[in-house]
gemmi code that builds the backbone of each chain (N, CA, C; Angstrom):
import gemmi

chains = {
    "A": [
        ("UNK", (0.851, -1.201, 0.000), (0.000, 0.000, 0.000), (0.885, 1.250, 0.000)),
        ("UNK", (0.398, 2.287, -0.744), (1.136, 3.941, -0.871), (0.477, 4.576, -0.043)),
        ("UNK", (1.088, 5.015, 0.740), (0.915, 6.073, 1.153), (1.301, 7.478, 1.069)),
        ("UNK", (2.083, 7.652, 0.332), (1.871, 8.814, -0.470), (1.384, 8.864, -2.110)),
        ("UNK", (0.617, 10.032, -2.274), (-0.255, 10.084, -3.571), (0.262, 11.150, -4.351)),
        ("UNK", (-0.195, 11.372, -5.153), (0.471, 12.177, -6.583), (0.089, 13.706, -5.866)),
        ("UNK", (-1.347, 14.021, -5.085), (-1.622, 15.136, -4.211), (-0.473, 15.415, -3.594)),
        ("UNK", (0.377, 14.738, -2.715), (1.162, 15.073, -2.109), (2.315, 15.354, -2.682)),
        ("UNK", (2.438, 14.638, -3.510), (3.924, 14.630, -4.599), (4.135, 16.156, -5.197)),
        ("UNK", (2.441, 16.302, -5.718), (1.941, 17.841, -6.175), (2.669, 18.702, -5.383)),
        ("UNK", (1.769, 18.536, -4.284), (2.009, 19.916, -3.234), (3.837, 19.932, -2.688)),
        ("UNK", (4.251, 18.846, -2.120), (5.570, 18.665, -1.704), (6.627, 19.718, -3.012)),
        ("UNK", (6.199, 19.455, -4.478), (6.602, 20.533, -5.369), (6.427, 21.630, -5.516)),
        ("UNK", (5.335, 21.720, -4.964), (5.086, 23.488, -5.518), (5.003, 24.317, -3.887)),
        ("UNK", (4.566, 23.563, -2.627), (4.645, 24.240, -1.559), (5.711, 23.739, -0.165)),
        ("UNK", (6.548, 22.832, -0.631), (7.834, 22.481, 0.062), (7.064, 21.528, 1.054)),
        ("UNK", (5.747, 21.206, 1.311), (5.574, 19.977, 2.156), (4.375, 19.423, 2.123)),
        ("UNK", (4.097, 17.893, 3.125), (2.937, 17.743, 2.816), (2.956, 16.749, 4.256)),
        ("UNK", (1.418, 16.566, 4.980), (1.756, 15.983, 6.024), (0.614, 14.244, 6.148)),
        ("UNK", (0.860, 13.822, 6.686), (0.183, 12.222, 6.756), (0.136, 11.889, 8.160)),
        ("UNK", (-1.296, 12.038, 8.671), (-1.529, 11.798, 9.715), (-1.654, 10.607, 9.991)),
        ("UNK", (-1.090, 10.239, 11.484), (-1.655, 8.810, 11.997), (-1.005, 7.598, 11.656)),
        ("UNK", (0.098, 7.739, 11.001), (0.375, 6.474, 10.005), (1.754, 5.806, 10.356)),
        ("UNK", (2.349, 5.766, 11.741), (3.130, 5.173, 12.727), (2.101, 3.955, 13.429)),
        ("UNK", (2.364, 3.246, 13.269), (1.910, 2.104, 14.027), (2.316, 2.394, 15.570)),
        ("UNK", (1.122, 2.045, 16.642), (1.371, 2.259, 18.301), (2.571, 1.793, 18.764)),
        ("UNK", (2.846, 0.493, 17.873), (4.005, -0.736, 18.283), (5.439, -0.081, 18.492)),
        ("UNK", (5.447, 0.890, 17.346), (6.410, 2.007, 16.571), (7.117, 3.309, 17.683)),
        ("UNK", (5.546, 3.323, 17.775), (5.746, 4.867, 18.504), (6.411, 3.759, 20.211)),
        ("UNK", (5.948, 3.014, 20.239), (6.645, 2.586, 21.877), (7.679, 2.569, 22.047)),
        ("UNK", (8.517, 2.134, 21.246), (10.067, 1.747, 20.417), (10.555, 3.150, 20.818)),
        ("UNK", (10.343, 4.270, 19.745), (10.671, 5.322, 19.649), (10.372, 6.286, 21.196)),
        ("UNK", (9.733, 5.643, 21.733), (9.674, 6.646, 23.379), (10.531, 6.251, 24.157)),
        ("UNK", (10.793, 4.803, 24.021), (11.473, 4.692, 25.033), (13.204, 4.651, 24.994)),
        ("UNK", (12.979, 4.599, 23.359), (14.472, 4.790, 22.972), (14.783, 6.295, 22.877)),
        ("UNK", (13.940, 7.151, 22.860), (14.262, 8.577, 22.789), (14.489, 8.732, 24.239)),
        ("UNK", (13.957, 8.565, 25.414), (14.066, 8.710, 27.081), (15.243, 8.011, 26.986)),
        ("UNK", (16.126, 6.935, 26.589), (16.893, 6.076, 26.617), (18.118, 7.156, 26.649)),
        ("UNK", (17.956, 7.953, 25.553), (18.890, 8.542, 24.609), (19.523, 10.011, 25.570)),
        ("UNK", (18.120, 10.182, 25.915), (17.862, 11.639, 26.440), (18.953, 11.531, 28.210)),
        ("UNK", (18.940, 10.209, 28.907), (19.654, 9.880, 30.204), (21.046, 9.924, 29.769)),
        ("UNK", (21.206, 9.165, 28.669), (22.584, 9.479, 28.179), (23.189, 10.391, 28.114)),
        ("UNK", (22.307, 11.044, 27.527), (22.874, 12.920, 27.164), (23.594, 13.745, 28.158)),
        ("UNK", (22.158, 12.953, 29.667), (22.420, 13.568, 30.793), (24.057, 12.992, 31.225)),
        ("UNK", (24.093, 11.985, 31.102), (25.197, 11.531, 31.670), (26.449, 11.900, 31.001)),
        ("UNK", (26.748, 12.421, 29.976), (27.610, 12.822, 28.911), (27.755, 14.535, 29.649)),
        ("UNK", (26.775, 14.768, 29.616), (26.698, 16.329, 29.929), (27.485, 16.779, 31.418)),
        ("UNK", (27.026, 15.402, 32.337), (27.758, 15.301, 33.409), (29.228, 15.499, 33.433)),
        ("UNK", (30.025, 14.178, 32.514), (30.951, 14.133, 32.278), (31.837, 15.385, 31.878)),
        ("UNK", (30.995, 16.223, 30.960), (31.946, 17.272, 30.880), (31.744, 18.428, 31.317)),
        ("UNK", (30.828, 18.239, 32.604), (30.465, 19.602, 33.468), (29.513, 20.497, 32.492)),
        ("UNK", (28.803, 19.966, 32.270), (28.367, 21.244, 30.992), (26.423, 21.563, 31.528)),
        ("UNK", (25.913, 22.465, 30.237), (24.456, 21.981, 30.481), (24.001, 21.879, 29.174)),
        ("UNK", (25.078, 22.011, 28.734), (24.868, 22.436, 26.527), (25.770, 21.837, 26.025)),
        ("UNK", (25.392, 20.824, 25.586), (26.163, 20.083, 24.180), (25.708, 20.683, 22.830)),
        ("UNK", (26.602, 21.570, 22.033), (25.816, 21.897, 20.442), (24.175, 22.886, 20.786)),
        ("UNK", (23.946, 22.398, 20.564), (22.644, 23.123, 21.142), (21.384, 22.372, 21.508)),
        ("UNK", (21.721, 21.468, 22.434), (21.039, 20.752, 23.119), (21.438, 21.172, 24.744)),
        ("UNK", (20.120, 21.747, 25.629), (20.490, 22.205, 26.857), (19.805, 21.488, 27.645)),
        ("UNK", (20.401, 21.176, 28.600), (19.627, 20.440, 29.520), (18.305, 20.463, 30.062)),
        ("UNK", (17.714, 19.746, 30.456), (16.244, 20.503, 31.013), (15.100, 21.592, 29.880)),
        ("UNK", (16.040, 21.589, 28.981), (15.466, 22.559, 27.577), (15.117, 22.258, 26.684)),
        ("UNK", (15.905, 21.908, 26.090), (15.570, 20.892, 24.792), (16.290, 20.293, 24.447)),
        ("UNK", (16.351, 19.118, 23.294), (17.344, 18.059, 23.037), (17.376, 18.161, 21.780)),
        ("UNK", (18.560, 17.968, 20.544), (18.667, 17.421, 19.638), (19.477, 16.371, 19.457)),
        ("UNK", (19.207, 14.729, 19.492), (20.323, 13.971, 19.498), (19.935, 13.114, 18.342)),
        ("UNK", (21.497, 12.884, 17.697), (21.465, 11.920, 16.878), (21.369, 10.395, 17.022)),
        ("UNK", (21.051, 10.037, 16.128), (20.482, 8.592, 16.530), (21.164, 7.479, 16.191)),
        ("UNK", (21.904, 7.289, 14.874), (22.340, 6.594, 13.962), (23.791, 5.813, 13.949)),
        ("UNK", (23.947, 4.716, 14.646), (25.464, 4.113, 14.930), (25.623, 3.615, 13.711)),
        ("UNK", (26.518, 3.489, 12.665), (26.433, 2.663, 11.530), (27.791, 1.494, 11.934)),
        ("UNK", (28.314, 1.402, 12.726), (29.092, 0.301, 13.315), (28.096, -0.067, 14.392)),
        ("UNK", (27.382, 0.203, 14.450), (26.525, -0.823, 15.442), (24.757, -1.159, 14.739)),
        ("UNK", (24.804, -0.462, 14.241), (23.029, -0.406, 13.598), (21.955, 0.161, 14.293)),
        ("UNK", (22.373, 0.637, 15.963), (21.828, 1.679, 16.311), (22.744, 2.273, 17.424)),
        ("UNK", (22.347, 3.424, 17.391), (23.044, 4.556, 18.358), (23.230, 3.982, 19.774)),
        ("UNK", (23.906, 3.977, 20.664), (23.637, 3.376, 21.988), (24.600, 4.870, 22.772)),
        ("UNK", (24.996, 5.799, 22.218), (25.426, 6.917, 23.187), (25.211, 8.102, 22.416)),
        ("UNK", (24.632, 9.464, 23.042), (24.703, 10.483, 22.389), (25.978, 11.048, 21.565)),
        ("UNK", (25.705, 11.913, 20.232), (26.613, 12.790, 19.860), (25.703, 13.910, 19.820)),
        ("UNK", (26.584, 15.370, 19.155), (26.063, 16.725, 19.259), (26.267, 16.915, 17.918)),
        ("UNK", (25.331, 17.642, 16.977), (25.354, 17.509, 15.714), (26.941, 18.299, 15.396)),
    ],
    "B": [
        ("UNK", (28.423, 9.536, -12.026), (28.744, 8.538, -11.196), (28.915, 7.546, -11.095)),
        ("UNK", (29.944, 6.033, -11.236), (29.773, 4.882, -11.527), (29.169, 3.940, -10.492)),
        ("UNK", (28.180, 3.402, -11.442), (27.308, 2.493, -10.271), (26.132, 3.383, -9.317)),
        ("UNK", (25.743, 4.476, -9.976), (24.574, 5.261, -9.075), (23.848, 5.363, -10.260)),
        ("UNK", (22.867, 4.838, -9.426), (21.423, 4.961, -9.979), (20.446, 6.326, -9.646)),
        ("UNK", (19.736, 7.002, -10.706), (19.191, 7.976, -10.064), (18.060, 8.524, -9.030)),
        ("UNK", (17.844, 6.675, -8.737), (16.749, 6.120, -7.813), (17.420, 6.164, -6.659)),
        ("UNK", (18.587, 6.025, -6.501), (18.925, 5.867, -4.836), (18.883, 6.638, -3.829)),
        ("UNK", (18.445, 6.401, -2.743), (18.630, 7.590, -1.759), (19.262, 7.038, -0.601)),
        ("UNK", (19.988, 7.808, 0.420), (20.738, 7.864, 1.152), (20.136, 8.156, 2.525)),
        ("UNK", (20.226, 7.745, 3.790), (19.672, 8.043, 5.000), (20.696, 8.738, 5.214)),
        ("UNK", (20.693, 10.447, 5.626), (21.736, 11.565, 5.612), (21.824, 11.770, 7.009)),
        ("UNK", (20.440, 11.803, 7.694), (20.574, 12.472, 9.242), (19.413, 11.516, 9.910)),
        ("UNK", (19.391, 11.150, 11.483), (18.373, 11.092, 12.482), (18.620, 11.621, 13.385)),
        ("UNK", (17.344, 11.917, 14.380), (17.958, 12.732, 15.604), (16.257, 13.080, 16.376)),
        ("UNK", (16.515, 12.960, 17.407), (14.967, 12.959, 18.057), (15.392, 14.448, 18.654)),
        ("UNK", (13.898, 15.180, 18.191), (14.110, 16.679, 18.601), (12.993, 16.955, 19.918)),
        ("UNK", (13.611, 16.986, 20.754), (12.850, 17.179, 22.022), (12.400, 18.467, 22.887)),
        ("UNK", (11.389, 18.684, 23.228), (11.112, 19.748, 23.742), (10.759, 19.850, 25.359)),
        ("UNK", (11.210, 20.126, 26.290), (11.053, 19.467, 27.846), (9.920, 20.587, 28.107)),
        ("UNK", (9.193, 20.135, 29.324), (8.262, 20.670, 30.122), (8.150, 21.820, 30.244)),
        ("UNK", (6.872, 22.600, 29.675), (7.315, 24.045, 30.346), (9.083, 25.043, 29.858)),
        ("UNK", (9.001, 24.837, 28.628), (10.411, 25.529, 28.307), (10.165, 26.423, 27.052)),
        ("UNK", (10.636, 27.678, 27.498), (10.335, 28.836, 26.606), (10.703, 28.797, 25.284)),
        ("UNK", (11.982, 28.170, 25.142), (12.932, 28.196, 23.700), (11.872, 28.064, 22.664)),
        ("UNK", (12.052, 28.682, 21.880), (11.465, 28.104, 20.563), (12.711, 28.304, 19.259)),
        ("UNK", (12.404, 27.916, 18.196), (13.375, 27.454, 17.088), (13.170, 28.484, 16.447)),
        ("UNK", (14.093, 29.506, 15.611), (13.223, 30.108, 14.800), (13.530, 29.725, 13.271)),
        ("UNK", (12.534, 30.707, 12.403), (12.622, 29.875, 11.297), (13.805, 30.078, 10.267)),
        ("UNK", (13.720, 28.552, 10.002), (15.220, 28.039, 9.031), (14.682, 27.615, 8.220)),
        ("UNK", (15.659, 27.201, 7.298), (15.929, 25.771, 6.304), (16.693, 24.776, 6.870)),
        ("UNK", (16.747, 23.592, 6.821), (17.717, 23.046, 7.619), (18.895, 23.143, 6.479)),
        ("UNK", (18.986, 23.209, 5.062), (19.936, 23.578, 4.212), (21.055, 24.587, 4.579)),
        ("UNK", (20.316, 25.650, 5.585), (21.320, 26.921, 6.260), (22.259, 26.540, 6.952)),
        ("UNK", (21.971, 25.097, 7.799), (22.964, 24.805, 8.563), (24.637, 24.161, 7.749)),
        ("UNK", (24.492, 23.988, 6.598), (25.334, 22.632, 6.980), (26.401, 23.771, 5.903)),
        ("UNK", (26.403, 24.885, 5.261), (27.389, 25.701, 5.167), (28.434, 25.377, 3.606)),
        ("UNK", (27.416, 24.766, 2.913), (28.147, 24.667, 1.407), (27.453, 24.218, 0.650)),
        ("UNK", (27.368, 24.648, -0.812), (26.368, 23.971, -1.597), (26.126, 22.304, -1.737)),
        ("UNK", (24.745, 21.935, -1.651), (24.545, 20.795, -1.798), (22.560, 20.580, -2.082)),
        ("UNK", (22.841, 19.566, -2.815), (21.268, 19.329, -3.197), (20.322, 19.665, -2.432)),
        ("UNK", (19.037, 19.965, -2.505), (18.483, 19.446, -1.402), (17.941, 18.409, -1.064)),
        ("UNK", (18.064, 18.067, 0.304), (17.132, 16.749, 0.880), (16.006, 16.724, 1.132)),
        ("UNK", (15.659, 15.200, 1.617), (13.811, 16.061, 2.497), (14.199, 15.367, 3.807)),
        ("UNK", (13.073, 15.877, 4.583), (13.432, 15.979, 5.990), (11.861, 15.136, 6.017)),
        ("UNK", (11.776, 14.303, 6.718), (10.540, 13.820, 7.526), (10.204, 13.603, 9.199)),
        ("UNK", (9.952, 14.637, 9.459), (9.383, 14.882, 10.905), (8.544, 14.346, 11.573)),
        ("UNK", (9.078, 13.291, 12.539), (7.370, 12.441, 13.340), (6.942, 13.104, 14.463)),
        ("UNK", (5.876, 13.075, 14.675), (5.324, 13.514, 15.996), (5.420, 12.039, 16.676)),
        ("UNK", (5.773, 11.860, 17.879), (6.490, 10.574, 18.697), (4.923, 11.123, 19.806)),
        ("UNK", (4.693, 12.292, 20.220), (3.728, 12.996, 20.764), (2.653, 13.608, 20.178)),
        ("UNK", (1.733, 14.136, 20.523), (0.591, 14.836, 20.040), (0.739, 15.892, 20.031)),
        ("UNK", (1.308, 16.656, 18.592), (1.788, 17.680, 18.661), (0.319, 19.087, 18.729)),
        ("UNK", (0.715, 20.411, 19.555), (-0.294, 21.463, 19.389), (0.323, 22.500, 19.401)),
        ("UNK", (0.004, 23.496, 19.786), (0.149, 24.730, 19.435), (0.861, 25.178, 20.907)),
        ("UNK", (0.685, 24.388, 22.145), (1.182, 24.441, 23.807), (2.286, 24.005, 23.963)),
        ("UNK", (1.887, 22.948, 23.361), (3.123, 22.135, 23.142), (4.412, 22.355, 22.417)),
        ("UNK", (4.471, 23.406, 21.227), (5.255, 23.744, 20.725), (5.782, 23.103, 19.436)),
        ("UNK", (4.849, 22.748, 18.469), (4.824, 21.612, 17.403), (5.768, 22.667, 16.656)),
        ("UNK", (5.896, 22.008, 15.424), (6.450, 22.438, 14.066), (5.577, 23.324, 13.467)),
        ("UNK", (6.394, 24.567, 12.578), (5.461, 24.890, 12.150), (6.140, 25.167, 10.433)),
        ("UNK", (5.446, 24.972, 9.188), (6.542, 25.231, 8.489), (5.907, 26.181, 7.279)),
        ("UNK", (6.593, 26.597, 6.234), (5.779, 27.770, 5.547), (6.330, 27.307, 4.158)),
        ("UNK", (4.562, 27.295, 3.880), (4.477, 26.945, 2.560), (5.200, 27.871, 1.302)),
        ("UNK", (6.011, 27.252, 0.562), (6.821, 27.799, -0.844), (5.710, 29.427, -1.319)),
        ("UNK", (4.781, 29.110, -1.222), (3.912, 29.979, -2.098), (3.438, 31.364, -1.279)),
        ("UNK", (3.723, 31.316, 0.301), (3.940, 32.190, 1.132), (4.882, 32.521, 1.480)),
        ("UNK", (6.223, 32.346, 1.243), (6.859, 33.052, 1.443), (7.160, 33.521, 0.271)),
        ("UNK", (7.637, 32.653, -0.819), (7.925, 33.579, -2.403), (9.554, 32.807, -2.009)),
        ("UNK", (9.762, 32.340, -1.632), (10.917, 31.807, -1.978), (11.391, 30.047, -1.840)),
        ("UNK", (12.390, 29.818, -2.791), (12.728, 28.471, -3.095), (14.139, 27.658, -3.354)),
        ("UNK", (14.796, 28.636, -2.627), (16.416, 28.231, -2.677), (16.744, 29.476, -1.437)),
        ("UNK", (18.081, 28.716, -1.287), (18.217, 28.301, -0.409), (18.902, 30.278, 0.428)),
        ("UNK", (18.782, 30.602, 1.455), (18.930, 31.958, 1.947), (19.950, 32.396, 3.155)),
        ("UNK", (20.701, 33.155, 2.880), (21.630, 33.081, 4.289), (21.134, 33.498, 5.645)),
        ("UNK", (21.730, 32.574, 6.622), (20.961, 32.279, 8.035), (22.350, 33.512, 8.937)),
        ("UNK", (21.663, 33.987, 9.721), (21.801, 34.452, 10.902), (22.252, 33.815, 12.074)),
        ("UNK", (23.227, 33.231, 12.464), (23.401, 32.477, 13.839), (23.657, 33.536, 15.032)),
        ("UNK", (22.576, 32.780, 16.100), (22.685, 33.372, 17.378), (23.345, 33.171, 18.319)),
        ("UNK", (24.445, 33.886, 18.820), (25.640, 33.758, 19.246), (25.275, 32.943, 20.754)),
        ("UNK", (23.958, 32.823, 21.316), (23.481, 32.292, 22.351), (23.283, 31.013, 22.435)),
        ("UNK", (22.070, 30.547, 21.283), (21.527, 29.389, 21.305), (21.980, 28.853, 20.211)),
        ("UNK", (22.764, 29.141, 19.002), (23.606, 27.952, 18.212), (22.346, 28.405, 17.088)),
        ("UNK", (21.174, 28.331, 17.403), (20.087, 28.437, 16.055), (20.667, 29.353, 15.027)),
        ("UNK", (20.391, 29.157, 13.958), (20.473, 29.789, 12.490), (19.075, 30.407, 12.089)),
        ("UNK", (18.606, 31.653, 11.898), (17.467, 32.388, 11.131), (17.702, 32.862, 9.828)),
        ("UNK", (16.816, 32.721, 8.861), (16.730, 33.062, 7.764), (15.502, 33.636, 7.525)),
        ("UNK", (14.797, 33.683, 8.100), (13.311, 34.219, 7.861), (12.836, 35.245, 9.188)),
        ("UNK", (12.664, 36.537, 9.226), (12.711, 37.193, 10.053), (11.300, 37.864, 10.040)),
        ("UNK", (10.518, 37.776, 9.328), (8.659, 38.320, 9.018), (7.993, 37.971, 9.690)),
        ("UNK", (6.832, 37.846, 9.390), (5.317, 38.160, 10.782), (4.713, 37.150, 9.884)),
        ("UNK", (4.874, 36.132, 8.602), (3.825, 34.849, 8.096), (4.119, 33.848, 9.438)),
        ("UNK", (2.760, 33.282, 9.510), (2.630, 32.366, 10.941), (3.103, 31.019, 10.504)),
        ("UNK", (2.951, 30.781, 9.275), (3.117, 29.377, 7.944), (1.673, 28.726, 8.186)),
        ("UNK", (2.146, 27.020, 8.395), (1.197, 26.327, 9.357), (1.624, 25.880, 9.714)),
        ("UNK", (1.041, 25.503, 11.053), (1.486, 24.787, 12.142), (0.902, 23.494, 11.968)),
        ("UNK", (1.730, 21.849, 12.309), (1.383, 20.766, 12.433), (0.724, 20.542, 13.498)),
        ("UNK", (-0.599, 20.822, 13.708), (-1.232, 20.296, 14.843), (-1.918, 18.841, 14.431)),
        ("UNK", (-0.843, 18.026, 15.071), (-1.526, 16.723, 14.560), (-1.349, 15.450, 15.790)),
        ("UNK", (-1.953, 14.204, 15.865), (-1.454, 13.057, 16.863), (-0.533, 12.442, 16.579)),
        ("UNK", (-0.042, 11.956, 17.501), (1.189, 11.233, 17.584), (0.901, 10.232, 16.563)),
        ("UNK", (2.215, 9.570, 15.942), (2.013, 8.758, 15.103), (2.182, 9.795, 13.358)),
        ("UNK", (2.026, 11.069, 13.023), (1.887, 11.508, 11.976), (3.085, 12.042, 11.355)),
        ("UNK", (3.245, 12.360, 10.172), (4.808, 12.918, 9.262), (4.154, 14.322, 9.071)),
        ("UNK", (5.499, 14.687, 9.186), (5.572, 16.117, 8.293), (6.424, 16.301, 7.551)),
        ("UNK", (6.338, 16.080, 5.724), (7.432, 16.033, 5.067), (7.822, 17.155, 4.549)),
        ("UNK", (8.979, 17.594, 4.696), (8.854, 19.139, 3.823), (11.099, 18.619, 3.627)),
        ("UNK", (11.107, 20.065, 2.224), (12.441, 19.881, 1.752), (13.286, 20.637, 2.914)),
        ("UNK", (14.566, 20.551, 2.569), (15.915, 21.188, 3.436), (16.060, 22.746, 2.660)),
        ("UNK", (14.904, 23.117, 1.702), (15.050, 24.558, 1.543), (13.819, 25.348, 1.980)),
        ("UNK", (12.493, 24.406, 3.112), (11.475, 24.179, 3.140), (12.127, 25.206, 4.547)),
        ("UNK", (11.526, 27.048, 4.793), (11.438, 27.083, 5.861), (10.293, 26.582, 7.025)),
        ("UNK", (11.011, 26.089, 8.399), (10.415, 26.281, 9.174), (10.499, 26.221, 10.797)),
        ("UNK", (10.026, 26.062, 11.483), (10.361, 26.902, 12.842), (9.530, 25.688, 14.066)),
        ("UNK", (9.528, 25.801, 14.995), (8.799, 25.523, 16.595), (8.593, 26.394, 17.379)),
        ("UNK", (7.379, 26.418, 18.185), (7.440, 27.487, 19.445), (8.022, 26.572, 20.764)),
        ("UNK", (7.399, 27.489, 21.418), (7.624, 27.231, 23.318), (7.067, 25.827, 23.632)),
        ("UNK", (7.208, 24.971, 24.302), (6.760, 23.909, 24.927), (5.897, 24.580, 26.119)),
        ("UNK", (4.919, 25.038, 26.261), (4.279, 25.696, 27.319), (3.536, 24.812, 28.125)),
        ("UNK", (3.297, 23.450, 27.970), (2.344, 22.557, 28.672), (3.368, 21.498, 30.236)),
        ("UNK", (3.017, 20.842, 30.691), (4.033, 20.151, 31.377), (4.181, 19.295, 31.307)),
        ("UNK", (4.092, 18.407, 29.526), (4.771, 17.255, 29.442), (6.082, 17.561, 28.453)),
        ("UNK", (6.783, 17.307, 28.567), (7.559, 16.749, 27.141), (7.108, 16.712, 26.032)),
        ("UNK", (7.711, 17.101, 24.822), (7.100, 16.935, 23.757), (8.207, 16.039, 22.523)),
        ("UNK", (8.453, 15.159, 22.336), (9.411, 14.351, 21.275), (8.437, 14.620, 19.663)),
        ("UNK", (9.921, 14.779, 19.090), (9.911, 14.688, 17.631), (11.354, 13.677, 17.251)),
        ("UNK", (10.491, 12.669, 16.195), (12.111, 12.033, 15.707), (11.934, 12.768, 14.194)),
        ("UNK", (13.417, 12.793, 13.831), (13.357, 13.697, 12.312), (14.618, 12.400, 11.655)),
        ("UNK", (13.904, 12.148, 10.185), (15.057, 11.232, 9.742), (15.539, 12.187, 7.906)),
        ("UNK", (16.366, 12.264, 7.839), (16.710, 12.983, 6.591), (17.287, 12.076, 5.327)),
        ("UNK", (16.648, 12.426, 4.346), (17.403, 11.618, 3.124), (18.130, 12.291, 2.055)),
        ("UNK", (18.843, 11.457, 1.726), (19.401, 12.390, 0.041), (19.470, 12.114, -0.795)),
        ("UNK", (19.467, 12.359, -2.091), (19.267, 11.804, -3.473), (21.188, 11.240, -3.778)),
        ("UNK", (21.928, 12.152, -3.028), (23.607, 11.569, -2.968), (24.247, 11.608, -1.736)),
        ("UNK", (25.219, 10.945, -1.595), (25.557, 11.716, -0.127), (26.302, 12.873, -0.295)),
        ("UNK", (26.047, 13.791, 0.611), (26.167, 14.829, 0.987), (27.832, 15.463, 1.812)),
        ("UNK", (28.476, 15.696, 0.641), (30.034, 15.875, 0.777), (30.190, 17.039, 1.626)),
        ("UNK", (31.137, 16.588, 2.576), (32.048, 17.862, 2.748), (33.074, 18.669, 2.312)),
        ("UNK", (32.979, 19.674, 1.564), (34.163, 20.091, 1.043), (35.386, 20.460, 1.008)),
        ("UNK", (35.640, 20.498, 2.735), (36.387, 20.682, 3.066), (37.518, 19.575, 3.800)),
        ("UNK", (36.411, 18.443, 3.751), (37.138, 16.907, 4.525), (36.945, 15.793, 3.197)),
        ("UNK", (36.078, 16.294, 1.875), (35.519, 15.246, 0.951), (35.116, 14.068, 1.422)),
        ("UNK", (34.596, 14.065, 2.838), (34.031, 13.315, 3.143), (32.129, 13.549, 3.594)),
        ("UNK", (31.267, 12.637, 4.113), (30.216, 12.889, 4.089), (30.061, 13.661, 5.638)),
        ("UNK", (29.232, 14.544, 5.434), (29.186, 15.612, 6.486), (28.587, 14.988, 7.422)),
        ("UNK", (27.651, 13.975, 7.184), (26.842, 13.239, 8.282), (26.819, 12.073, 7.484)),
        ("UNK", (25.683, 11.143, 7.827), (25.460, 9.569, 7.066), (25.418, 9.829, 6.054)),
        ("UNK", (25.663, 8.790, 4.994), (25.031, 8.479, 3.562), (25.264, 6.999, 3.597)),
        ("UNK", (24.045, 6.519, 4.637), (23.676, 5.026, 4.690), (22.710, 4.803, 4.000)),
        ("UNK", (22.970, 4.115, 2.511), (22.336, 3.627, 1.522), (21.339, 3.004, 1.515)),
        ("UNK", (19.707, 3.979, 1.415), (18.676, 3.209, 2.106), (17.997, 2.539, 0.818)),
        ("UNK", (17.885, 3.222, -0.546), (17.307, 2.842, -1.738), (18.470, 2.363, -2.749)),
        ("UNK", (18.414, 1.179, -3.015), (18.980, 1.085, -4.461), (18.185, 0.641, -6.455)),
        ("UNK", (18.193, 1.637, -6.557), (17.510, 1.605, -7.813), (15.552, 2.173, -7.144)),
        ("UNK", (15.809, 2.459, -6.415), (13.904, 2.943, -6.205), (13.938, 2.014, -5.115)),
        ("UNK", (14.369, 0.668, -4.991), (13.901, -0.654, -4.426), (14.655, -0.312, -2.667)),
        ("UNK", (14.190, -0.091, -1.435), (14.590, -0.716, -0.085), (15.517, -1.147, 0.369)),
        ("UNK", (16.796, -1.328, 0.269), (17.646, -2.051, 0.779), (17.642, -2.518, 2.154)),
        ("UNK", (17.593, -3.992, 2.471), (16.892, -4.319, 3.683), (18.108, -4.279, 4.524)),
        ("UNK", (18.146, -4.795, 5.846), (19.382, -4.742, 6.744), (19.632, -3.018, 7.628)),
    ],
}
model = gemmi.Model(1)
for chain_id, residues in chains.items():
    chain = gemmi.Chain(chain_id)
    for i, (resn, *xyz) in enumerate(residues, 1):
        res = gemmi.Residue()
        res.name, res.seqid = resn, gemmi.SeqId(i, " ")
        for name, pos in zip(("N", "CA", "C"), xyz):
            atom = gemmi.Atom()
            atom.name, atom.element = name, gemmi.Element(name[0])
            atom.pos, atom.b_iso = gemmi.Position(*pos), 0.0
            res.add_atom(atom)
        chain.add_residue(res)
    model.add_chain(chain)
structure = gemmi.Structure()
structure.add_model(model)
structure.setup_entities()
C-alpha cells in the first residue's frame, strides 16, 4: 500500500511539504519513546561528564537534539552533538 | 557517477528533537539547508510527531513555498546564544502541524520552518530522519558531512 499520492507529490513541489496523519503504528511509537528517554539519560550523563548543560545546542532541562544513527553498530547506543 | 542509480537515496541524518516541560525556547525559522554551510542538493526531511503535537506544546510549524515567495536556499543568521540559524525574520505564521502522535511532516531542506515554546508540562518528542538523493560531501574533509547510509537502491529498499 502507498501512502503517499500524486496530491502530495503535487504539493511537496510546488509548496515544500505535505503531512500524513496517523500512520506510525502504536508498536512504533513505543520503540521510539522509550528509545528517545533512553537517549535523552545518556545525554544527561555525557553532559555530566563534561560539566556542561549544553552540548551543540542541546540544553539540559530545555531541549534536546540527538542523533540517533550508529552505523558500526546499527543503532546509536550513546549520544553525539550535531 | 559509476554504479549510481538515479533512484537511490541515502539516510543523511536522524535525531529525536525534544522539547522538555514548560520551556520557553522556541526554534526560529530556518531551512535546515542553512545549517550545513556549502552547496549541496536538497534533501527532504521527515518529521514524526512521537507525541501529540499542538500549538502548547510547541509543534512544528513550516511555511508553505507559495507564502513566502521563496525556493532556494537563503543566508541564516546564527545566534551567538543558542547555536540556532534564522533566515526568515517576518510576521507569516506558515502552518502549524497540529496533529497526533504517530503523523509525518514532510517538507524539503530549503522548506522554511520553525517551533514554538513547549508551554504545557509534558515533554514533547519529535524524531526527524533525513534523506538524500547523494551523499552529501564535505568540502572541506571530501568526506560525508553526516550519514550516507544507503537506504534505496535503484527505487527498491535495501533491507538490513
Amino acid at each position: 500500500m502507498t501512502l503517499i499520492t500524486e496530491v502530495h507529490r503535487q504539493q511537496y513541489r510546488e509548496e515544500g511539504y505535505f503531512i500524513l496523519e496517523r500512520v506510525i503504528p502504536e508498536e512504533h511509537l513505543a520503540i521510539l519513546r522509550s528509545s528517545c528517554d533512553r537517549l535523552i539519560e545518556l545525554m544527561h550523563q555525557e553532559m555530566d561528564r563534561q560539566g556542561t548543560d549544553h552540548i551543540h545546542i542541546s540544553h539540559r532541562g530545555k531541549r534536546y537534539h540527538i542523533a540517533k544513527y550508529d552505523q558500526s553498530a546499527g543503532c546509536r547506543s550513546t549520544c553525539s552533538a550535531i | 557517477m559509476p554504479g549510481h542509480d538515479w533512484r537511490d537515496r541515502y539516510l543523511f541524518y536522524d535525531q529525536y528533537v525534544v522539547k522538555a516541560a514548560e520551556q520557553g525556547i522556541t526554534f526560529s525559522w530556518h531551512q535546515d539547508s542553512g545549517y550545513l554551510g556549502f552547496p549541496h542538493m536538497p534533501y527532504v526531511t521527515i518529521w514524526a510527531a512521537v507525541d501529540d503535537m499542538t500549538q502548547e506544546n510547541g509543534t512544528a510549524s513550516v511555511m508553505p513555498f507559495s507564502t513566502i515567495g521563496i525556493r532556494t536556499l537563503v543566508e541564516h543568521i546564527r545566534d551567538p546564544v543558542t547555536g540556532d540559524k534564522t533566515g526568515y525574520f517576518g510576521k507569516e505564521p506558515g502552518i502549524s502541524a497540529i496533529v497526533p502522535a504517530g503523523s509525518l511532516v514532510v517538507f524539503s531542506s530549503i522548506t522554511f520552518h520553525r517551533s514554538g515554546a513547549n508551554t504545557t508540562d509534558r515533554m514533547r518528542r519529535a524524531y526527524v530522519t533525513q534523506y538524500s538523493a547523494e551523499p552529501v560531501i564535505n568540502p572541506e574533509t571530501n568526506e560525508p558531512i553526516h550519514l550516507a547510509v544507503p537506504f534505496l537502491s535503484g527505487g527498491k529498499r535495501i533491507s538490513g
